[in-house]
BAMIFI-202322 format. One record per atom (N, C-alpha, C): x, y, z. Coordinates in steps of 0.001 Angstrom, whole numbers, plus 500000, padded with zeros to 6 digits. Layout:
BEGIN
XYZ ...
% end
This chain:
BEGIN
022870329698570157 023744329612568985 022893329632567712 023374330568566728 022513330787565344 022412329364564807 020957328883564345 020802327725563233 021549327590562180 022225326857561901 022781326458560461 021356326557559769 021843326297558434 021255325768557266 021819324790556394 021026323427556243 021410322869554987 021613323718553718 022873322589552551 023134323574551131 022203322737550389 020619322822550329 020304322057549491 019997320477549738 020506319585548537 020613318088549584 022028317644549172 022654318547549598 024069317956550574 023792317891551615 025175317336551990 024641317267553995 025595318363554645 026042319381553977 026534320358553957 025622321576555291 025951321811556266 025639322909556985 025901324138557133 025123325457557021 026396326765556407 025857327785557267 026650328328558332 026028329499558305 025147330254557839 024211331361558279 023649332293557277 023531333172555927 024779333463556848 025624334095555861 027195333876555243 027086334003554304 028298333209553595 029572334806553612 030876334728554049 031885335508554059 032126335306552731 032399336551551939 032624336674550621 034323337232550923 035092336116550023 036945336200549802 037125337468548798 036579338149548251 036998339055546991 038124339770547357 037479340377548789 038689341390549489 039754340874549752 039738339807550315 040988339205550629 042186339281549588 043216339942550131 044217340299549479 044128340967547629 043233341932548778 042669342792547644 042712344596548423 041552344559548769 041571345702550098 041733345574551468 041948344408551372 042568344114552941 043664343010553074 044626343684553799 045725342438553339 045564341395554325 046856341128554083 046572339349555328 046372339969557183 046782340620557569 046822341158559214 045327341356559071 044308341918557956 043193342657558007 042520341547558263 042806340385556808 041875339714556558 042032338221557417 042751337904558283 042673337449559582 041717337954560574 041886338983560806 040900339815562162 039492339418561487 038943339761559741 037817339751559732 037594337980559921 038329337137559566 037958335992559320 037832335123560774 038857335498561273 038615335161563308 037213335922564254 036636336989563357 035610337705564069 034590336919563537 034549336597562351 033571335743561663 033103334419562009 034257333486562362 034314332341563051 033700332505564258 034299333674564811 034000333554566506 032372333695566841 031765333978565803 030390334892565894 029530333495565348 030432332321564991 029615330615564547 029562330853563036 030270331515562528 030618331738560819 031053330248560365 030831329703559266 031929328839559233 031585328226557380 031369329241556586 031255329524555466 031883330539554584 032784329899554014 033502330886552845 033968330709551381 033566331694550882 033267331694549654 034700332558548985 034882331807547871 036048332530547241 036083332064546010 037215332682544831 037439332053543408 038871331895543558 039141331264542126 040635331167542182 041270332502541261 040454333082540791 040605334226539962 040803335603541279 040342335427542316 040542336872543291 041615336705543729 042641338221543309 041785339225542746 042733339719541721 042746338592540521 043169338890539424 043108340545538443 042464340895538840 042102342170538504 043128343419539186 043892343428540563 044460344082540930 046040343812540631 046463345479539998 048013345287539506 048869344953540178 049828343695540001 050583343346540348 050345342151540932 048902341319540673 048106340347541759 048101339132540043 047954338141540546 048206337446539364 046875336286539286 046046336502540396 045338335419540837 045358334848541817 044188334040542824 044497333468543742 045104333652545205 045487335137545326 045537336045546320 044160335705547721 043132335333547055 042129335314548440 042079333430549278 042267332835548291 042781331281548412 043664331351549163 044865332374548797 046197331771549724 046006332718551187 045129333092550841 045332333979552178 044351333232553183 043685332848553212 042481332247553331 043073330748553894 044034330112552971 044817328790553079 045908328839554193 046406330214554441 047094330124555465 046218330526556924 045017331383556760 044675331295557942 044148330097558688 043379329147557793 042925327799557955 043993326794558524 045319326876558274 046367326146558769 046864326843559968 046665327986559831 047059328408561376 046311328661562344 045223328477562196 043723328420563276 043439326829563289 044232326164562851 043561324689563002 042526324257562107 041484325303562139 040141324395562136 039470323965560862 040481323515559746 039658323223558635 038501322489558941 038413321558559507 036815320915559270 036395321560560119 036163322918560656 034981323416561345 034714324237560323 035154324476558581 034955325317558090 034632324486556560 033138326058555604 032806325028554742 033523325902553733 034562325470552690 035001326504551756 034771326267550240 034267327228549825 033742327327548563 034572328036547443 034830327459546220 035645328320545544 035476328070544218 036490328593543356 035104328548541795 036361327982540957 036008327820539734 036714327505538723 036215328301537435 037312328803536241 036770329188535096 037693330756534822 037861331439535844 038510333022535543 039609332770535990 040500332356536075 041738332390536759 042874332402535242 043739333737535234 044023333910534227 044709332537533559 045427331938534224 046031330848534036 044910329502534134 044733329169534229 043412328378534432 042225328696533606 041863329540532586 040875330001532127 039616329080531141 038661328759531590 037569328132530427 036802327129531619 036032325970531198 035591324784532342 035963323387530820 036859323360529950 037419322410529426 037423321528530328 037570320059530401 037445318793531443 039259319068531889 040044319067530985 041688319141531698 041445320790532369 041315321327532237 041252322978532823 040473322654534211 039494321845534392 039024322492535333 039625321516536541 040205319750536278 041347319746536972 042222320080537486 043238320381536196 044112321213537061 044221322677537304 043078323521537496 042679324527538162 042430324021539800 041675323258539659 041260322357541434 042266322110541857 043723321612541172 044904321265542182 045548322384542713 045262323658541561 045865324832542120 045498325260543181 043956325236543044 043249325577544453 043336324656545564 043496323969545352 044192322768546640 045751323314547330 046255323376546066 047310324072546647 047795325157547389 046699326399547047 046909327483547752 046034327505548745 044815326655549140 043947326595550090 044700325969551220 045443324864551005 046513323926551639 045932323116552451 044442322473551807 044105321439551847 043575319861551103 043070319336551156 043103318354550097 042030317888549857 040754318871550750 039689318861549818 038842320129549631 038075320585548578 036915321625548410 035582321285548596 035174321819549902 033893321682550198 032785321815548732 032480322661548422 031947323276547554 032986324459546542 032056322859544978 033093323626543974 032576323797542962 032542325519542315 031510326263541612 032317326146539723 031267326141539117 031361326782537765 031612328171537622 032448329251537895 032378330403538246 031474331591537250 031699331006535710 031285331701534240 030737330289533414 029863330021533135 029488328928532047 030200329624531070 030315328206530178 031250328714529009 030314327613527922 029202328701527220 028465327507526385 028966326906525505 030123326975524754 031045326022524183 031300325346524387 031559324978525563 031964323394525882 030665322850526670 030480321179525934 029430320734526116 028886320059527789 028137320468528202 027821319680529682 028566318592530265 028502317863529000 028694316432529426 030355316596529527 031261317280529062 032299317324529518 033221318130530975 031670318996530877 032024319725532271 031608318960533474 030632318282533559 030261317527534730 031137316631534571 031564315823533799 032386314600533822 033701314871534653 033979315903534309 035652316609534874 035175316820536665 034125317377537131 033643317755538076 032945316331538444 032845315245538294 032074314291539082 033884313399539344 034857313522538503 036063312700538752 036801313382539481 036319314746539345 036885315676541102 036343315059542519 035284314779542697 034643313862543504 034708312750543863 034666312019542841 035379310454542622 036709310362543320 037476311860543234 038810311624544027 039056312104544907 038173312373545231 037978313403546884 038368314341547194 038503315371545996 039318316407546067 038254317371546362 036775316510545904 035344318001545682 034601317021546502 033729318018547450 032267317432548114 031429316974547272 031381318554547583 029884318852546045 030223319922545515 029688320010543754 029555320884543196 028291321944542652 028577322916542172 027296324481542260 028018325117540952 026969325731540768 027194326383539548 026553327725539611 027836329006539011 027186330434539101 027226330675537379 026326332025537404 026471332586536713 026029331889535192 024878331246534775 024633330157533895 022792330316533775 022214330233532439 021471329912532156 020891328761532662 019312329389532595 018451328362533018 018539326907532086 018638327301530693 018532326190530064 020072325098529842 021526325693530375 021793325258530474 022523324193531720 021294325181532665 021413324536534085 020265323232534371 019817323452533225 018570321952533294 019383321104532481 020151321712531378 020531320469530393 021614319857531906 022446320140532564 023571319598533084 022881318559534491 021745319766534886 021447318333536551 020792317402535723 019832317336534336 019317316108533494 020486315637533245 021367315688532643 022902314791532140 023353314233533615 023337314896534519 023770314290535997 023060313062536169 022064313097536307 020955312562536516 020650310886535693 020916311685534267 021234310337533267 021980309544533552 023040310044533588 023988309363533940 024918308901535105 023766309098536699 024365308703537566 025795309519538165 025868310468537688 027298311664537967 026966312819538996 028016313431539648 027794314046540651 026382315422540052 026261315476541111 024740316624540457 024482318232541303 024876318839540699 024902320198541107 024006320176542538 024549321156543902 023292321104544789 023482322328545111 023607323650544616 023903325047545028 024012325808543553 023289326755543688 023795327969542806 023928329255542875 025152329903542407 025197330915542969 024812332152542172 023802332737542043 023203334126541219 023407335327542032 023718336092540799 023580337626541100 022037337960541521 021628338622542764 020592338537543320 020534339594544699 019776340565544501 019348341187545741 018429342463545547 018170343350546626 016690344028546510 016705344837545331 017906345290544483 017774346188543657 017910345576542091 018262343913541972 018680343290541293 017729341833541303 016532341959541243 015754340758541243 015731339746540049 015381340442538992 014801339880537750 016471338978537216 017129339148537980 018867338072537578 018692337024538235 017280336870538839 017109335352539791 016135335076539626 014898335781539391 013570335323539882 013170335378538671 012325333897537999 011877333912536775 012399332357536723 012977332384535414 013214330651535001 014421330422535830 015167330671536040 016258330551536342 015904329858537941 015000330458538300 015040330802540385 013757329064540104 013162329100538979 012518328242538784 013066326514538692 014027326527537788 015300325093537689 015223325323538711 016039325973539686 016815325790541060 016003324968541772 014407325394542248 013482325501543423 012949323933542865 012403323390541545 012144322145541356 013706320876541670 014785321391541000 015998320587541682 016134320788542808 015839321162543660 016323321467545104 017282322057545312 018122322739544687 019424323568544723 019081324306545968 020533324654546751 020151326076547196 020804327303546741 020630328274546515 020664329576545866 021897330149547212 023177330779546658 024078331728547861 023942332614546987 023209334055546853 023193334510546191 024853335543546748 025318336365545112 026142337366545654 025633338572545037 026797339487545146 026390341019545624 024810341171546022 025001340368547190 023773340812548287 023229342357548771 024397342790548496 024124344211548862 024028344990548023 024312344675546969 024493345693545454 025776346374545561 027036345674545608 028311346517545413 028444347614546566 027505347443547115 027824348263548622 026090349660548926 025272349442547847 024509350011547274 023406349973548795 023323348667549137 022124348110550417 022806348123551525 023871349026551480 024513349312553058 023834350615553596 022903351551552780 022180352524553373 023383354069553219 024951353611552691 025802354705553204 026001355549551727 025088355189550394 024767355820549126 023655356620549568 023534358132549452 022793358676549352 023031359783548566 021796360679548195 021318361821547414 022950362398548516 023474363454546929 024539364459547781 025609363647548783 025900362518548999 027490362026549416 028176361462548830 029250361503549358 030289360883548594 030963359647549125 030915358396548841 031779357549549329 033113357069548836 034154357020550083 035023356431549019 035549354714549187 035170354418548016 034977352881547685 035374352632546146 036218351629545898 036588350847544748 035227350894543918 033749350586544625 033090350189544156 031665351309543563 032451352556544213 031377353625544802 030667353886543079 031064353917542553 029812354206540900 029051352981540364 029501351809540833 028754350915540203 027091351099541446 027883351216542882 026633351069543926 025796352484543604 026341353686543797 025885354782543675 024782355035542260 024984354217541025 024039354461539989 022418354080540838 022326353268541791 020934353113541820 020113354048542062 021572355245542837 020215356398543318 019378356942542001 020120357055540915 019353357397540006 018095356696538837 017937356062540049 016601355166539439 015106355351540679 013949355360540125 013098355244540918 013364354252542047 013535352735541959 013719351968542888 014602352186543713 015778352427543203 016686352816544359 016548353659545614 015996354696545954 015458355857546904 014071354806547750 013079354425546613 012620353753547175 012500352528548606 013610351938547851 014157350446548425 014946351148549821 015364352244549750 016571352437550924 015356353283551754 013815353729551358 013634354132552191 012731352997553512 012259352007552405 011943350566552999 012431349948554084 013978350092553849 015003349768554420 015368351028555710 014843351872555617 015102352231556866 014139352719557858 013175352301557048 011861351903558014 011644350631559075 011998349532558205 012469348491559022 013184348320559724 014946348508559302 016097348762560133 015778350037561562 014645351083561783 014294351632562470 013755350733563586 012610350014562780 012048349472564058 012164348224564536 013853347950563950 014337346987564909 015439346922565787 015754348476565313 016418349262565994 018196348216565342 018506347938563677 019034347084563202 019921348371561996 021193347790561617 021559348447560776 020987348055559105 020942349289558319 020031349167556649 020873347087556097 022448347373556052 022278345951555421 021979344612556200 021865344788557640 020851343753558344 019785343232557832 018720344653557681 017518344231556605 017312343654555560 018326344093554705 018645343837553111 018826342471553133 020104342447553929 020479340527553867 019217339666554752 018632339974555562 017657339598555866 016082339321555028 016070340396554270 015177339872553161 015695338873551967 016735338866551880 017123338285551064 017306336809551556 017799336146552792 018086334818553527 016252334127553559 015593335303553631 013972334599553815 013557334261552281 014260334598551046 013644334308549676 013537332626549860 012728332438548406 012710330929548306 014092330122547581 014493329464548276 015584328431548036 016336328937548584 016852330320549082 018125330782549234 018790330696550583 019816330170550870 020409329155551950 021132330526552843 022414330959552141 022819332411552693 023207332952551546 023009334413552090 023508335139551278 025149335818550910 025744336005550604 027496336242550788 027653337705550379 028087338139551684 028605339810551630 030419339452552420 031010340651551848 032346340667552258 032260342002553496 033240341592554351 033979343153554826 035595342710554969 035980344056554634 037136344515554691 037727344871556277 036875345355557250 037762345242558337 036267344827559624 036527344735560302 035874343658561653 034511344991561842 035136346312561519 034002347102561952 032857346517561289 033172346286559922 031872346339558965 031193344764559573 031674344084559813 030794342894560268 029576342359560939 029669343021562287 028186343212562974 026940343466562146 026730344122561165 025893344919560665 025530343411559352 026404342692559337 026470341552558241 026123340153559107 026639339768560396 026500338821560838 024907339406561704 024310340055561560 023080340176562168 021877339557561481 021924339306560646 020994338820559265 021112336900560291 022149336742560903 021488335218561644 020403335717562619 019978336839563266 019124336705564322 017708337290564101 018044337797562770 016925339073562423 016153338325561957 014816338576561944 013286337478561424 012765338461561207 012387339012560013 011563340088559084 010108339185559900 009021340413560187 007341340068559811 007201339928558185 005934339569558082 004867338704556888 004876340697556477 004343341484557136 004636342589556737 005550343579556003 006366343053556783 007973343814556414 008349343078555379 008371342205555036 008966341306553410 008031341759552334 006764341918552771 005881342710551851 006625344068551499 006301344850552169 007119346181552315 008259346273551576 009249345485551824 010364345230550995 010230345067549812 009618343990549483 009235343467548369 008753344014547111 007196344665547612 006649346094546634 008040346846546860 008588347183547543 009354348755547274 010178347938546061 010653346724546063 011770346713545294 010928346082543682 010002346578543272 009089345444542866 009647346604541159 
% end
């Protein structure tokens, strides 16, 4: 059976890899996003990541679409406590900012559509430097205080104002960030590594990084002359037109060769061996794409091959 990982110093245990909710009731409806979430479990998954904002963005979707979908499979599989669920606060059109009343009753919403009565792990989704630390942790340590939150993590936020908030934690005895979640992977380094990857690694945070794959970019299926069709296909597809990009995928299938492993095996695999980083969170849309995602628990890159990786993506 694959090793867990501690989140940091919670006593939190997570899978490798973290199931990313975006899709959920987005490109895959509820029949889909059952199959992927029962294949996930079955394979010792038991990490999921979501906002209350997915997938606000799709017409006719108002928010909170991956929560409720997500909330009903959890009630009808039983197994909330075999599962760790993560979800954010801050974009939810209705819910919008980390104000101390906002980010309350945003958490009850998400209680509500999760249809349980507590959040494992509960994220800052967007810092909002306007409002001062001390009012955002305060709102987020009386989430705790009431047992509605484990622990809380913070994405998407400056280094400096990710030191001012675990020091204010700290001062003052209040719950204290133990996870963060950055944009981070082989084609996208310099959004983690530097000051930022620096706070984390002295607090002990652990890092879930997302778009692990680059929008679908480190699945190996972007190349010179094809065409994919994907929601996401121009944001992933710009890398070919960079030196690194061609590079990195040819890295990647040097390795994925001789482990006889699919390209985002590797990818998420270099990425689960960085420093601090606990798992990494990729989505699929239907059970095919999974194997190729839940392999990153068995795969152990050589001292070589992370090199390799590494320069290519350097």
């Amino acid at each position: 059976m694959t090793s867990l990982r501690k989140l940091g110093p919670s006593d939190l245990e997570v899978f490798p890899l973290s199931l990313g909710g975006n899709v959920f009731g987005w490109t895959a409806d509820e029949t889909r996003s059952f199959a992927v979430l029962d294949a996930y479990a079955a394979a010792g998954g038991n990490f999921l990541d979501t906002a209350d904002s997915y997938s606000a963005w799709v017409e006719g979707n108002e928010g909170g679409e991956s929560e409720t979908v997500i909330g009903r499979w959890l009630k009808s599989r039983g197994n909330r406590e075999d599962i760790v669920v993560a979800t954010k606060v801050s974009q939810h059109p209705a819910y919008p900012g980390l104000s101390g009343a906002n980010i309350k009753a945003a958490a009850d919403a998400s209680l509500r559509r999760l249809g349980t009565d507590h959040i494992d792990l509960y994220y800052t989704h967007f810092d909002k430097p306007e409002v001062p630390v001390e009012e955002i942790i305060g709102a987020l340590d009386e989430l705790v205080k009431a047992g509605k939150v484990r622990y809380i993590a913070a994405s998407n936020i400056s280094p400096e104002r990710l030191r001012e908030s675990l020091e204010f934690s700290d001062r003052e005895g209040l719950a204290r960030y133990v996870a963060l979640q950055p944009h981070y992977n082989l084609v996208s380094r310099d959004t983690y590594e530097g000051s930022l990857l620096e706070v984390a690694s002295r607090a002990g945070l652990a890092a879930v990084p997302y778009y692990a794959l680059a929008a679908g970019f480190l699945t190996g299926k972007y190349r010179p002359g094809t065409t994919v069709d994907s929601p996401r296909a121009g944001g992933a597809a710009r890398h070919l037109a960079t030196e690194r990009g061609p590079r990195v995928l040819a890295a990647l299938d040097e390795v994925a060769g001789a482990h006889g492993v699919a390209v985002p095996t590797v990818a998420l695999a270099w990425l689960a061996a960085r420093p601090t980083v606990a798992a990494p969170i990729a989505s699929a849309r239907t059970v095919e794409q999974l194997p190729a995602l839940l392999g990153v628990a068995d795969l152990v890159l050589t001292d070589d091959e992370l090199t390799l990786l590494s320069r290519a993506s350097a």
